[in-house]
Kinemage of the C-alpha trace (Angstrom):
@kinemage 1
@onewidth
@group {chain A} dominant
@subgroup {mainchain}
@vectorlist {calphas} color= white
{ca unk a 1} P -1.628 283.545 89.699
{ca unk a 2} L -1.371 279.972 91.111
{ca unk a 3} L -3.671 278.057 93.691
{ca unk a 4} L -1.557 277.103 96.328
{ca unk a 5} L -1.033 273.668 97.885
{ca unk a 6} L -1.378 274.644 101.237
{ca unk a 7} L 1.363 272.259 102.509
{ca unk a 8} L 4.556 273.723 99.997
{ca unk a 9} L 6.028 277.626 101.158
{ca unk a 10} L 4.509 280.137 98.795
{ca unk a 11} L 5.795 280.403 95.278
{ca unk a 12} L 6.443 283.399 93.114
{ca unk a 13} L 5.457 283.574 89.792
{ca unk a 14} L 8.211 282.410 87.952
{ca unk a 15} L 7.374 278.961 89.868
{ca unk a 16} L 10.511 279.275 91.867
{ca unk a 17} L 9.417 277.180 95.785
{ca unk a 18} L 11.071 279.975 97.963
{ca unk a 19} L 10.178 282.342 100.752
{ca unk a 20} L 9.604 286.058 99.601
{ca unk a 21} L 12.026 288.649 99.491
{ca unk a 22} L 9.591 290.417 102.808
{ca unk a 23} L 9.677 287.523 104.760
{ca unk a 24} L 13.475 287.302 104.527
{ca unk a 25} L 14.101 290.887 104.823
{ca unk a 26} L 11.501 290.949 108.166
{ca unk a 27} L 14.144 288.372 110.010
{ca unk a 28} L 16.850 290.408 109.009
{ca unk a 29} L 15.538 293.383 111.409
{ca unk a 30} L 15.104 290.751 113.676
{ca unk a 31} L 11.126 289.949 113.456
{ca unk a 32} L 10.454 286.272 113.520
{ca unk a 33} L 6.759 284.586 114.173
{ca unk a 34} L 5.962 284.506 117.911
{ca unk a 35} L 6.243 280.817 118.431
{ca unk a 36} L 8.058 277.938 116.433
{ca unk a 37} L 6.057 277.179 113.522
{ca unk a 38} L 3.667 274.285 113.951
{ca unk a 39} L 0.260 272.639 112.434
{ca unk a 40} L -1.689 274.607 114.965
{ca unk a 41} L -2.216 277.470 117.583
{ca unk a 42} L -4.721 277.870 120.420
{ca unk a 43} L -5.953 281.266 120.422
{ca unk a 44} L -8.557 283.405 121.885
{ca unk a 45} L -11.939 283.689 119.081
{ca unk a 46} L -14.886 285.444 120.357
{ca unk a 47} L -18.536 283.930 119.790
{ca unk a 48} L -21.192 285.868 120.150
{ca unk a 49} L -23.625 284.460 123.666
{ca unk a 50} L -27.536 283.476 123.291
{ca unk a 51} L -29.687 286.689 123.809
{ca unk a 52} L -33.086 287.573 123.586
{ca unk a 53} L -32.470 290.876 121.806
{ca unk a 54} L -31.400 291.430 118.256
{ca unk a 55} L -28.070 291.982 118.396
{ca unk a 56} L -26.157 294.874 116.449
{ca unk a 57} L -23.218 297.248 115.878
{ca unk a 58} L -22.094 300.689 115.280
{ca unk a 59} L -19.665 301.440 112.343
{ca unk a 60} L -19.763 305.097 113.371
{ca unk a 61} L -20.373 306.560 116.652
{ca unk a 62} L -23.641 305.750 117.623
{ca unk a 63} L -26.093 308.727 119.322
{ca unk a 64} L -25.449 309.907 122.800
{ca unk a 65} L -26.296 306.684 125.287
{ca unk a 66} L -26.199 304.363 122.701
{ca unk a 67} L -23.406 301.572 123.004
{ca unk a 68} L -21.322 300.900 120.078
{ca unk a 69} L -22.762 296.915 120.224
{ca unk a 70} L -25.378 295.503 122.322
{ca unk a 71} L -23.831 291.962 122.521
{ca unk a 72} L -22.324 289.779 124.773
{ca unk a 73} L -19.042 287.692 124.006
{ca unk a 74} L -17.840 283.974 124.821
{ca unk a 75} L -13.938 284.167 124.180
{ca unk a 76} L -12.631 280.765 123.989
{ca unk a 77} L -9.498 279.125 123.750
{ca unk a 78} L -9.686 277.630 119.877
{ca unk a 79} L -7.778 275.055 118.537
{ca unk a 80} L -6.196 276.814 115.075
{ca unk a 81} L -4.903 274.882 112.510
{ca unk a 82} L -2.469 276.043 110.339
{ca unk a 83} L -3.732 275.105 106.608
{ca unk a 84} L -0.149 275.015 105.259
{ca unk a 85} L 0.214 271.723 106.956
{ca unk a 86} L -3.050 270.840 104.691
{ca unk a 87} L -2.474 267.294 102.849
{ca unk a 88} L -5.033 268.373 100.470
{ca unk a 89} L -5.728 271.617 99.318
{ca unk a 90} L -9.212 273.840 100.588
{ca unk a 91} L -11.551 274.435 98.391
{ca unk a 92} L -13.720 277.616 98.452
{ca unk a 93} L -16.751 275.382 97.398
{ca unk a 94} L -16.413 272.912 99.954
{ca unk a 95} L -14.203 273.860 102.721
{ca unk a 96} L -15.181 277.675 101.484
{ca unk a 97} L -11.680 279.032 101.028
{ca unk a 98} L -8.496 278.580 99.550
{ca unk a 99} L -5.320 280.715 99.546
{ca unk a 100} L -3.950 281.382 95.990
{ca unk a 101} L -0.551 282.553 94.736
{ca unk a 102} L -1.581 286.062 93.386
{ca unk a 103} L 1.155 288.981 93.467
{ca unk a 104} L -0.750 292.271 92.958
{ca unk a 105} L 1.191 295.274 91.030
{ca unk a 106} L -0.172 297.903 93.342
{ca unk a 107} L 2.484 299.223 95.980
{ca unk a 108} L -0.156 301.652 97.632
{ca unk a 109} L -2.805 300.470 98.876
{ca unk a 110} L -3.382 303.880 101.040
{ca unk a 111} L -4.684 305.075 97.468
{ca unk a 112} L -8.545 304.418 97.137
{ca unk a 113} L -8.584 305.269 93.939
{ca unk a 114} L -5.949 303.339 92.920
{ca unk a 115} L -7.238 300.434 94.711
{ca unk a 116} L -10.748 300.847 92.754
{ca unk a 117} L -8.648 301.337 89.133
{ca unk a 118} L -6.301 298.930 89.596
{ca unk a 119} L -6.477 296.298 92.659
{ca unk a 120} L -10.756 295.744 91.430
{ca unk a 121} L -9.512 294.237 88.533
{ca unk a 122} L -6.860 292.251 89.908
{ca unk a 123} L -9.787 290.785 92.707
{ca unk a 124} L -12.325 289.722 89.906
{ca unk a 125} L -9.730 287.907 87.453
{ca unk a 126} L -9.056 285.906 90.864
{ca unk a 127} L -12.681 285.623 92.136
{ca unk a 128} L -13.626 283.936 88.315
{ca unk a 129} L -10.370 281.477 88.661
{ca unk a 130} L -11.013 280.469 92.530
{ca unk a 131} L -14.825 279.772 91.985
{ca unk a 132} L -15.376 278.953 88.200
{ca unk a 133} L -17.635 282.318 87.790
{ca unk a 134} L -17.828 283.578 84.446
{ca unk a 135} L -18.833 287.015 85.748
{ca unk a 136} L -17.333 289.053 88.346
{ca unk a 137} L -17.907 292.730 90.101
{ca unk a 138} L -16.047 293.660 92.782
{ca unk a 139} L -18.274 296.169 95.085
{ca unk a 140} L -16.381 297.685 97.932
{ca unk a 141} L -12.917 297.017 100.124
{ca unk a 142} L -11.887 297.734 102.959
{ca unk a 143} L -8.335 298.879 104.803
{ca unk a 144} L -7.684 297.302 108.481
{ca unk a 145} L -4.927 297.769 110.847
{ca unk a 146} L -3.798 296.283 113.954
{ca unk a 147} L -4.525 298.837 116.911
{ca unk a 148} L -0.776 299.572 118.248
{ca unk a 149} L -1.759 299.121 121.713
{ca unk a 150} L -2.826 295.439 120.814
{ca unk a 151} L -5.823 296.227 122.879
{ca unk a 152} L -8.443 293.111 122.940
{ca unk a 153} L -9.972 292.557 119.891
{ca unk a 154} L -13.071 293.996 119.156
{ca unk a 155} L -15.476 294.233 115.738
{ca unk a 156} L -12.816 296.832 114.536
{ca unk a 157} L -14.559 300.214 114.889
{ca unk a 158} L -12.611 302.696 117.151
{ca unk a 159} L -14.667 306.050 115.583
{ca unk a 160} L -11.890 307.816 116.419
{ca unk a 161} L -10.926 308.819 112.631
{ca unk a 162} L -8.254 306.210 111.824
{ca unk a 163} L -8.068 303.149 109.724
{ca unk a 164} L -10.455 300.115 110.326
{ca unk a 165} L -9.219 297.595 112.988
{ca unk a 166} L -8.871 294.094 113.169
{ca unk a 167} L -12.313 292.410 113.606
{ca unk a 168} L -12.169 290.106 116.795
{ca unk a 169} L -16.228 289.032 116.611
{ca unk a 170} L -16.519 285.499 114.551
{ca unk a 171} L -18.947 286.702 111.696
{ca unk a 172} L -20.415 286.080 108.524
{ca unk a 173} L -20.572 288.893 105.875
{ca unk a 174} L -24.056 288.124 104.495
{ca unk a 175} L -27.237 286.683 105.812
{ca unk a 176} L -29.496 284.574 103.546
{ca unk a 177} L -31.535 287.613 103.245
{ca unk a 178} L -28.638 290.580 102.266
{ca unk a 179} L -27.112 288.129 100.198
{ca unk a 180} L -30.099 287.989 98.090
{ca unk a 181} L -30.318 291.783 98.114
{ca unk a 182} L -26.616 292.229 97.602
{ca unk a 183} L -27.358 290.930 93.595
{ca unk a 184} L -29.987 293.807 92.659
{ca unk a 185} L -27.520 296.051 94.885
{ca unk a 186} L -24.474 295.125 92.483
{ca unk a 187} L -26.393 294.409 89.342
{ca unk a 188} L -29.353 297.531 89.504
{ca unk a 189} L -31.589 297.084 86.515
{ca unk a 190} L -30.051 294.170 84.615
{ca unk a 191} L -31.196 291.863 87.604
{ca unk a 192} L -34.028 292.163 86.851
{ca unk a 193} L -33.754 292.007 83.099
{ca unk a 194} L -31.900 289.128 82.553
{ca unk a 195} L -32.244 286.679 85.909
{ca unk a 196} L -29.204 285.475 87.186
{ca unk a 197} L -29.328 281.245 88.002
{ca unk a 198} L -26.425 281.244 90.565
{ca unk a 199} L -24.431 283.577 92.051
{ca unk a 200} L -21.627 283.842 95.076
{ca unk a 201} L -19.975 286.679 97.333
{ca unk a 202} L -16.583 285.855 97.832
{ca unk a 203} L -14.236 288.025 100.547
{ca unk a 204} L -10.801 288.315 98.902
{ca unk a 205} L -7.884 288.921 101.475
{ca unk a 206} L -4.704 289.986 101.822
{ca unk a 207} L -1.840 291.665 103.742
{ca unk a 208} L -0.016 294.589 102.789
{ca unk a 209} L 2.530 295.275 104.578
{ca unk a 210} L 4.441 292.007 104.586
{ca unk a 211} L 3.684 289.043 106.445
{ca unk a 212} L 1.554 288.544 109.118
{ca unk a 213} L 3.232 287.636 112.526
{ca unk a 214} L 0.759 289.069 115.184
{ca unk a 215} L -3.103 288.849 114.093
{ca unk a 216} L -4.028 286.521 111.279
{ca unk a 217} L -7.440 286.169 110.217
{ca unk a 218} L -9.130 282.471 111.375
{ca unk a 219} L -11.492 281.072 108.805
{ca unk a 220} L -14.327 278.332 109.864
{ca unk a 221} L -14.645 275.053 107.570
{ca unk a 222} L -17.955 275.773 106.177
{ca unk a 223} L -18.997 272.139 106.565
{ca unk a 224} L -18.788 272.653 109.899
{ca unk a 225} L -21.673 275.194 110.844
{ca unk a 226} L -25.149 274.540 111.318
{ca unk a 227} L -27.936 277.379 110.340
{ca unk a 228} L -28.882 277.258 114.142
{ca unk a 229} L -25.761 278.554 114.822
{ca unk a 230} L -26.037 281.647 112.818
{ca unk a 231} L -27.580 284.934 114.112
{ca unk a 232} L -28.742 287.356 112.200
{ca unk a 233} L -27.219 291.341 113.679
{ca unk a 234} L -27.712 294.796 112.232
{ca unk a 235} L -23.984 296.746 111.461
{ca unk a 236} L -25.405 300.726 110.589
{ca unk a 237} L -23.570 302.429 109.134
{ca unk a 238} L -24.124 306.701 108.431
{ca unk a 239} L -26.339 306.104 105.769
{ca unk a 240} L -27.722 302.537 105.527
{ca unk a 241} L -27.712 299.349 107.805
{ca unk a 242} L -26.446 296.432 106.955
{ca unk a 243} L -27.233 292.609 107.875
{ca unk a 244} L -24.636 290.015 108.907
{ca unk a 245} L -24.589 286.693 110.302
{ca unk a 246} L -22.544 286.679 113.903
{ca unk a 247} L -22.047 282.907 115.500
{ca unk a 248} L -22.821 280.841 118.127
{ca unk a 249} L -20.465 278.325 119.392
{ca unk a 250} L -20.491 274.998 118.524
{ca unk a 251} L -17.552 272.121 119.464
{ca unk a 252} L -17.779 270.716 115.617
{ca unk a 253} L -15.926 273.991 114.294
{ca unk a 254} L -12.918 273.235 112.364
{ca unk a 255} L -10.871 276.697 112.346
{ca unk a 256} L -7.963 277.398 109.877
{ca unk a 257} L -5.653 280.144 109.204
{ca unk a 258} L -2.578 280.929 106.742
{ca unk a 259} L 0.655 281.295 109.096
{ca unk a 260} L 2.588 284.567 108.117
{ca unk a 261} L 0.735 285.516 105.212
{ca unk a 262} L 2.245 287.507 102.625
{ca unk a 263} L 1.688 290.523 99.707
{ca unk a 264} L 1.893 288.003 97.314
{ca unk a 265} L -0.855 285.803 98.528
{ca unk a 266} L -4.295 285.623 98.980
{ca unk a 267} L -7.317 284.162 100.782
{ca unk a 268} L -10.120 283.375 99.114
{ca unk a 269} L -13.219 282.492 100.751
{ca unk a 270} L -17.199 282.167 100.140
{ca unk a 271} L -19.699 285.339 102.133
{ca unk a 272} L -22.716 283.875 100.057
{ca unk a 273} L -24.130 281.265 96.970
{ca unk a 274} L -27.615 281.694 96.215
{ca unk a 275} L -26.822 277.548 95.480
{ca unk a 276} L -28.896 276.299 98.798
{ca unk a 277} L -26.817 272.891 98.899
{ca unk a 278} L -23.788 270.767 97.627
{ca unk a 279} L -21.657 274.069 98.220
{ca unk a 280} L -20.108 275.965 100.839
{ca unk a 281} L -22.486 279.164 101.630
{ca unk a 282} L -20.704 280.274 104.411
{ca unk a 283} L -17.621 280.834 106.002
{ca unk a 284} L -17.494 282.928 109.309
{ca unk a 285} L -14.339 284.461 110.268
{ca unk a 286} L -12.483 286.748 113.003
{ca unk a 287} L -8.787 288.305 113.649
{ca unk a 288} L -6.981 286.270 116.584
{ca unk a 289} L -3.778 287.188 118.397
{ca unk a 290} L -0.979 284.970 118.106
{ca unk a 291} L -0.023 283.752 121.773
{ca unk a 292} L 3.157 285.860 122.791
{ca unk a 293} L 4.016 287.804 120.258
{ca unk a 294} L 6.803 290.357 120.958
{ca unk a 295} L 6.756 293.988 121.515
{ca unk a 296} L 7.731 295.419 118.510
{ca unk a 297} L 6.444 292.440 115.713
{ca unk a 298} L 5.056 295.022 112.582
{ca unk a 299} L 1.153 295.310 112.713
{ca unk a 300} L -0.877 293.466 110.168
{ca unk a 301} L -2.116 295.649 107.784
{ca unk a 302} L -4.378 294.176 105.384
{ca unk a 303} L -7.009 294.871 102.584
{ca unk a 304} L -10.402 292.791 102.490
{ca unk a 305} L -12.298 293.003 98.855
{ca unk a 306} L -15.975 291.794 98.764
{ca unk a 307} L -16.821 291.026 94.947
{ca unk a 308} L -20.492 289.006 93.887
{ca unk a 309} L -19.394 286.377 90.905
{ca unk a 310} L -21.827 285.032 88.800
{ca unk a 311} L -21.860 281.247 86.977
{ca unk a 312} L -23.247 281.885 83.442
């Protein structure tokens, strides 16, 4: 497991600089990414528009003549760079991610408890080496897939019974306020018992299915977002309700992605530090389209793991 410098092709583990066995095997059957490769795309990201109302969303069908979300969306035309052309690698603590070299040995990730036995472990030996923690607890995942319509992207919640879908709305995991909660949450009874100094969320990322060539997830340079710009919206779920941060646009953001991301790879980026400055605390984030993308280019399939790491 190696951090990456975003600017060299991926590298396997024996250190070998090559392109993965996937990739190669992807332009074989004739897939290739939809446009040339260069240091940047512009691509539709949706910000959420000023309203009076708090806004929210439904992660399950919401009751009779209640809409799934109540807000309203400015989709822009977003200048995307691509981070492999980086000079310098990211850092989850100041630009608030980084994309690591870090090969998982589960095949089947349709498995949830194989995921939980297996993959948790794999996601908290790389949360402690990408932020420094000494402590790490990975809490839940979750599965997405590319809709194979391609319809417009939306927060990723068809309630129609099948996998998650790519989450168009620019968004922040945690608030200031559920990120606090999210420790006693994790931790139950030894919170309290022995109180923790510092402590981060981290979103750990990855495709499974081979690399992505139609819907790669944009990240936001944390540096780059002012608290004004966050809004505080309710997700419910069946049983609870959740707080998250959705954004308001702002010309300063400096957007990033990972072009064709692979298995073997990984993005790294901060949710939450209890650490109020000097650090990242937040990095929104949505699914864009690629412009032009053919017909039958595979649909990402990917695996988000959210995991609270503490600094001892």
């Amino acid at each position: 497991m190696t951090n990456e410098s975003q600017h060299q092709p991926p590298r396997h583990r024996d250190g070998i600089s090559e392109v993965s066995d996937v990739f190669l095997a992807s332009f074989d059957r004739g897939y290739a990414p939809a446009a040339p490769i260069a240091p940047f795309v512009t691509a539709n990201l949706g910000y959420l528009l000023p309203m009076d109302e708090r806004p929210y969303q439904y992660a399950y069908p919401p009751p009779a003549g209640t809409p799934w979300e109540n807000g309203a969306y400015d989709v822009r035309d977003i200048r995307i760079a691509d981070a492999r052309y980086r000079s310098e690698r990211s850092s989850v603590h100041h630009e608030g991610f980084e994309l690591w070299d870090a090969p998982s040995a589960l095949r089947d990730f349709s498995d949830k408890e194989a995921i939980i036995g297996l993959y948790y472990p794999e996601v908290a030996e790389l949360a402690c080496a990408a932020t420094g923690a000494t402590r790490a607890y990975v809490f839940d995942h979750l599965v997405r897939k590319r809709e194979a319509d391609r319809g417009a992207l939306t927060f990723g919640r068809s309630g129609k019974g099948s996998p998650a879908a790519a989450n168009g709305r620019i968004h922040n995991d945690y608030t200031e306020e559920s990120g606090r909660r999210r420790l006693g949450l994790v931790l139950g009874e030894c919170a309290a018992q022995t109180p923790v100094e510092r402590y981060s969320i981290v979103n750990v990322w990855r495709s499974i299915k081979g690399p992505v060539l139609d819907t790669p997830l944009a990240v936001c340079d944390a540096r780059t977002i002012a608290a004004t710009e966050l809004v505080h919206a309710d997700v419910h779920y069946p049983k609870r309700k959740g707080e998250i941060y959705l954004a308001l646009h702002a010309s300063r953001h400096r957007w990033s992605y990972y072009s064709a991301m692979d298995r073997h790879e990984a993005l790294v980026f901060k949710q939450y530090d209890s650490q109020i400055s000097g650090v990242a605390r937040y990095t929104p984030h949505a699914a864009f389209d690629l412009p032009d993308v053919p017909a039958d280019t595979p649909l990402r399939e990917s695996i988000e793991a959210r995991c609270l790491v503490i600094y001892d």
